[in-house]
C-alpha positions in Angstrom: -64.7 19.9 -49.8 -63.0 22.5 -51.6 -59.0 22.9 -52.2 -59.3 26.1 -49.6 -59.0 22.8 -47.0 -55.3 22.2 -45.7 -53.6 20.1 -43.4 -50.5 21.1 -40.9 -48.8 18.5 -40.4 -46.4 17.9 -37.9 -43.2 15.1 -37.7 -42.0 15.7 -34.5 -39.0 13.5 -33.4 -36.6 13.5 -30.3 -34.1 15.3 -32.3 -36.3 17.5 -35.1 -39.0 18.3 -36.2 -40.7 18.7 -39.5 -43.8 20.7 -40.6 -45.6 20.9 -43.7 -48.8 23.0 -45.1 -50.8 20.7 -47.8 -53.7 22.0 -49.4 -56.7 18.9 -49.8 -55.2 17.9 -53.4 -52.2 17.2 -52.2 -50.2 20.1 -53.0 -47.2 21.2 -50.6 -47.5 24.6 -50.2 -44.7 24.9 -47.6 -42.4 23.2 -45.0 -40.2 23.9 -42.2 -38.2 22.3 -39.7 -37.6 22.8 -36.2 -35.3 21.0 -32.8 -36.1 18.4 -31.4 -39.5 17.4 -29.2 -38.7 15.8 -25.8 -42.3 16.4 -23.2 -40.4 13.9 -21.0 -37.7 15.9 -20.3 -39.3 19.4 -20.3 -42.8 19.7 -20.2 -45.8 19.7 -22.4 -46.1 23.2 -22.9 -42.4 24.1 -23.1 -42.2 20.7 -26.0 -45.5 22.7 -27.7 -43.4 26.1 -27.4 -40.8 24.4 -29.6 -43.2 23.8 -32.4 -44.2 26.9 -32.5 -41.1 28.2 -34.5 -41.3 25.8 -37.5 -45.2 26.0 -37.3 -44.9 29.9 -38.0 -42.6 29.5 -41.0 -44.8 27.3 -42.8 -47.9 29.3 -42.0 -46.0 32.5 -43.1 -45.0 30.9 -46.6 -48.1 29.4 -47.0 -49.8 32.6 -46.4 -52.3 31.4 -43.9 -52.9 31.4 -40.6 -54.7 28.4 -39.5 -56.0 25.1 -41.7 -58.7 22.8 -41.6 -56.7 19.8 -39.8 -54.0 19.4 -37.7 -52.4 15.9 -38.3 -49.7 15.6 -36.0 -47.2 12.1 -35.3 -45.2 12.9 -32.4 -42.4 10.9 -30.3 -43.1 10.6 -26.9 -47.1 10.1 -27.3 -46.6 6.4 -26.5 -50.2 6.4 -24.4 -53.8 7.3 -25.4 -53.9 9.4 -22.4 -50.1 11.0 -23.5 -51.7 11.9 -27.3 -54.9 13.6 -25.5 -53.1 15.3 -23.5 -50.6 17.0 -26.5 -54.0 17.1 -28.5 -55.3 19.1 -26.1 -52.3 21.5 -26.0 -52.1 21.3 -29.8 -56.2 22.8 -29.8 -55.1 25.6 -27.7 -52.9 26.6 -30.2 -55.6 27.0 -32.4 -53.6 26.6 -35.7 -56.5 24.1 -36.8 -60.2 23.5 -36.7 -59.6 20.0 -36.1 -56.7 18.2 -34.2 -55.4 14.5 -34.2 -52.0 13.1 -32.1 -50.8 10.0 -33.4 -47.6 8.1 -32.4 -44.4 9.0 -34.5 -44.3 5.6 -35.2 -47.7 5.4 -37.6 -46.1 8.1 -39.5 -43.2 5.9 -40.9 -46.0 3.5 -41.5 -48.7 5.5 -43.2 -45.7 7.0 -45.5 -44.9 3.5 -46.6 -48.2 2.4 -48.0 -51.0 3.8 -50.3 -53.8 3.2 -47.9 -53.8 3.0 -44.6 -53.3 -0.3 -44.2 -50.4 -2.2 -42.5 -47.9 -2.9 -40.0 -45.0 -1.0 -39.3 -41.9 -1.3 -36.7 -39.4 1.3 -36.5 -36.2 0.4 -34.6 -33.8 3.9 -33.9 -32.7 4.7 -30.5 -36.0 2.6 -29.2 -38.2 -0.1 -30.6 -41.9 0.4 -31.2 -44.7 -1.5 -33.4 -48.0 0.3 -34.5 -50.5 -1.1 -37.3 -53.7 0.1 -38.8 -56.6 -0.4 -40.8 -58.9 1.1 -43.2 -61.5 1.5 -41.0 -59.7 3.0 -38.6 -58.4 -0.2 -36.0 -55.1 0.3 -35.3 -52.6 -2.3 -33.0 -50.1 -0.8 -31.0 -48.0 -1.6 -27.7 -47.3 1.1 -24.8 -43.5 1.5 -26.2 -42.0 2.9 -22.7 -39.4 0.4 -21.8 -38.6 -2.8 -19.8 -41.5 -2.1 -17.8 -44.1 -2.5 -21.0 -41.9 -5.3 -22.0 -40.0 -3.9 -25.1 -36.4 -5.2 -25.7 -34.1 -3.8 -28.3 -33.7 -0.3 -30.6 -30.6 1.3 -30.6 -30.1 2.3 -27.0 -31.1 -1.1 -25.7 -28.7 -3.0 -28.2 -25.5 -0.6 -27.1 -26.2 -1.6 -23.0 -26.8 -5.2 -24.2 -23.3 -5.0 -25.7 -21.7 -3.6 -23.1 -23.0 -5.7 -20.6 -21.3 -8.4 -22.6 -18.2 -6.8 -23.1 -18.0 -6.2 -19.3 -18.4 -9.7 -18.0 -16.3 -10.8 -21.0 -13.5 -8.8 -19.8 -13.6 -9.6 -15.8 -14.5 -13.2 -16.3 -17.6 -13.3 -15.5 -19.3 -14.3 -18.9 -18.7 -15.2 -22.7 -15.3 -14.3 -24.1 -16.2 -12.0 -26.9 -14.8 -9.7 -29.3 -16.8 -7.1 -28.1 -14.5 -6.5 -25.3 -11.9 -5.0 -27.2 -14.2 -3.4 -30.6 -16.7 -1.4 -28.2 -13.5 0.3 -26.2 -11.4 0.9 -29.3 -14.6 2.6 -30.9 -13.5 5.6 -28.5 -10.2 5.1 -28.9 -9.3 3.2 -25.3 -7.5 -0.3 -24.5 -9.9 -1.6 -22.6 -13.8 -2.4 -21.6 -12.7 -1.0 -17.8 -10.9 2.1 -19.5 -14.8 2.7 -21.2 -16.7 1.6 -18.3 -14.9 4.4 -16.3 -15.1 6.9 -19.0 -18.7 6.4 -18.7 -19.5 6.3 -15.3 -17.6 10.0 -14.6 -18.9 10.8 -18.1 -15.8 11.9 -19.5 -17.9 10.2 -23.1 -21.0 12.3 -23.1 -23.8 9.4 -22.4 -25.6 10.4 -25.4 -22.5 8.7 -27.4 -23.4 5.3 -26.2 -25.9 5.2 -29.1 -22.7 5.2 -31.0 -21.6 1.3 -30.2 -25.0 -0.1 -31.9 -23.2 0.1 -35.3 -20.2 -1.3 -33.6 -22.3 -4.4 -32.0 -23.2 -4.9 -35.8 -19.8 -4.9 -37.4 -18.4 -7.1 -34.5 -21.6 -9.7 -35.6 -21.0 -9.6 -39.2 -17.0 -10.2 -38.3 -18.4 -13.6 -36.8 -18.5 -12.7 -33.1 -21.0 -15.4 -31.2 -22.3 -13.0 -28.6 -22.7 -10.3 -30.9 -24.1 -12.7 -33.6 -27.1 -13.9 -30.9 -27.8 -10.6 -30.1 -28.8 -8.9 -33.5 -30.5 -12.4 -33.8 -32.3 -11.5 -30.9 -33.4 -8.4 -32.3 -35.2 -9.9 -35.1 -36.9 -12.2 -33.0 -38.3 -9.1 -31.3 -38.9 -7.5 -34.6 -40.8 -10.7 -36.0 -43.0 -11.4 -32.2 -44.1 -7.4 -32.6 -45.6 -8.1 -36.5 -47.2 -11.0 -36.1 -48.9 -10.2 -33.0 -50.3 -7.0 -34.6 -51.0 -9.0 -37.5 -53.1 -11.1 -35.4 -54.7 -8.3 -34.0 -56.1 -6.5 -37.2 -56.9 -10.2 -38.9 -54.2 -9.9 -41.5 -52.2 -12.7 -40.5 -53.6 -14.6 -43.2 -54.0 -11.7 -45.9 -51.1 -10.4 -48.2 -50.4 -7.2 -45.8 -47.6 -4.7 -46.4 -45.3 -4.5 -43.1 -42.7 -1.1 -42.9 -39.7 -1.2 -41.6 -38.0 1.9 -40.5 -35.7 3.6 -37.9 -31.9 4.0 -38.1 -31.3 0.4 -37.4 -33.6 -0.9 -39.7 -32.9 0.8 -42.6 -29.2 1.1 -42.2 -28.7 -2.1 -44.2 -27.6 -4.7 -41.7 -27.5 -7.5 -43.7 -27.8 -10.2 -41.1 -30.5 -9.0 -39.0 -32.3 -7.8 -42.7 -31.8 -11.5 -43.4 -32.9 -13.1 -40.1 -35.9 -10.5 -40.0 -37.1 -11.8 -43.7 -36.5 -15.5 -42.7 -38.1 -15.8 -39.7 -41.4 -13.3 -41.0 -41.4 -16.0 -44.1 -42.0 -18.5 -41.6 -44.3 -16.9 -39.1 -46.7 -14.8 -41.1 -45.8 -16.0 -45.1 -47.8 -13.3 -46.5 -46.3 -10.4 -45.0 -44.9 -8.3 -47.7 -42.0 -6.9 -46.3 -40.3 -3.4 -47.5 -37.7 -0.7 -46.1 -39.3 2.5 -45.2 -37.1 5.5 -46.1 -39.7 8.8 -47.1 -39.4 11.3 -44.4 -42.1 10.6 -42.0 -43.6 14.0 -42.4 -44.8 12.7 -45.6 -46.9 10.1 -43.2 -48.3 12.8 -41.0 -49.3 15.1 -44.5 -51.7 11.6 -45.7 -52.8 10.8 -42.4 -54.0 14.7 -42.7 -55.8 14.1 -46.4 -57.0 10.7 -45.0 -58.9 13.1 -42.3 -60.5 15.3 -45.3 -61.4 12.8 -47.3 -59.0 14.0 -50.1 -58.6 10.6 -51.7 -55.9 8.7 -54.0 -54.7 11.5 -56.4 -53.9 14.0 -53.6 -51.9 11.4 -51.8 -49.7 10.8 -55.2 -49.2 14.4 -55.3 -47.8 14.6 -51.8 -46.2 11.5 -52.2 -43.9 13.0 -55.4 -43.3 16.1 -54.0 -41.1 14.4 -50.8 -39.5 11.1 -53.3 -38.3 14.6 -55.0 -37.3 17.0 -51.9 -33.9 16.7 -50.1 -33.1 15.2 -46.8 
């Protein structure tokens, strides 16, 4: 394997996307970012139009026009069948010889470890859980919703909140402080003044990611409801390692487990706290760290994995995104 070998990789989240041409000793040669990539809501071909774009860039500055491998972590692939079929529309593409779809999620994990070797759960506007091994075992769960079981991320915390606040404010449930912080968050009086705004989508509902933060602040201010919620959430956090712990057979070996998304990494100290508690309880030699590389770096060392391009190409990569911007 020569250094003519290079990887594409491709980080492609909900709400951008980031592309990267490394050579097989690790060296960046160029990146470029694109919008967002949402099949679900338009289409595999027109979310594969979209990478298009950023893809050309990079090409362009890297003055090539294909590579060896296409390694490519992409939201929305939460299925076997669902990475197939955007491998297969990747392959038509023809920017590589070769082309493998992972989950976004084992992105954020392989960019927090120095093999591929792990577990990672990455908790932004949804919750999902991935883990892998050397020899290429991985753990994951389906990651679609209430119907594959999931509860929490950032989406599903903000509903859970409001839900609270709602019943709080009619009667029907738990007085809670939530009643009055998530409405005041938009500047309104009360939960029905929200719950109306809402409905006729006078707040866009996109902003109802916005009261995740506020369900943490109203926690940390000592609010009960609030306070069983985000402990809920690291109960769901700490059920999704150690079953993929127990999946691999690394329950009972020191095993790094990466934490990452918006609401993991944003520094919550009672759900860091519960989180570290109840994984010191459950599987004692998980060795718990804060992912915060750009995932893109994951996809670019899943890529050299691929090739074969071993330890010192990795370090390479590695230092050339701990020294890029955002």
């Amino acid at each position: 394997m020569g250094l003519t070998s290079t990887v594409l990789a491709i980080d492609a989240g909900n709400s951008k996307t980031d592309v990267a041409v490394v050579d097989a000793g690790g060296e960046v040669l160029a990146t470029a970012r694109g919008g967002g990539f949402r099949p679900p809501a338009v289409g595999v071909p027109a979310a594969v139009d979209a990478l298009a774009a950023p893809v050309a860039r990079a090409f362009a500055k890297a003055g090539v026009t294909s590579v060896s491998h296409v390694s490519a972590c992409l939201a929305n692939a939460d299925l076997p069948v669902e990475e197939e079929r955007l491998a297969n529309a990747l392959r038509a593409r023809a920017w590589g010889t070769s082309v493998e779809v992972r989950n976004d999620t084992f992105a954020i994990l392989r960019a927090g470890v120095a093999e591929p070797r792990g577990v990672a759960v990455v908790c932004g506007a949804g919750i999902n859980c991935v883990g892998m091994r050397p020899d290429g075992r991985t753990a994951r769960f389906p990651a679609i919703g209430r119907i594959s079981g999931d509860w929490g991320g950032g989406w599903g915390l903000a509903e859970e909140a409001l839900w609270h606040a709602a019943r709080a404010e009619d009667g029907r449930g738990e007085p809670t402080a939530l009643a009055r912080t998530l409405p005041a968050h938009f500047g309104l009086p009360t939960m029905y003044a929200l719950i109306e705004a809402l409905h006729l989508e006078r707040i866009a509902p996109a902003r109802r990611h916005e009261l995740a933060p506020v369900l943490f602040a109203t926690a940390a201010d000592g609010d009960r409801v609030a306070g069983a919620l985000v402990t809920r959430l690291a109960e769901e956090v700490t059920v999704m390692v150690t079953v993929a712990l127990s999946r691999l057979d690394l329950l009972d070996e020191q095993t790094p487990v990466l934490l990452g998304g918006s609401v993991l990494t944003a520094g919550h100290r009672r759900l860091d706290d519960a989180v570290r508690a109840l994984l010191a309880a459950r599987a004692p030699k998980a060795d718990v760290r804060v992912v915060t590389a750009r995932p893109v770096l994951g996809a670019a060392l899943l890529g050299l994995d691929r090739l074969g391009a071993g330890a010192t190409a990795g370090e390479r990569a590695r230092r050339y995104w701990e020294t890029a911007g955002p």
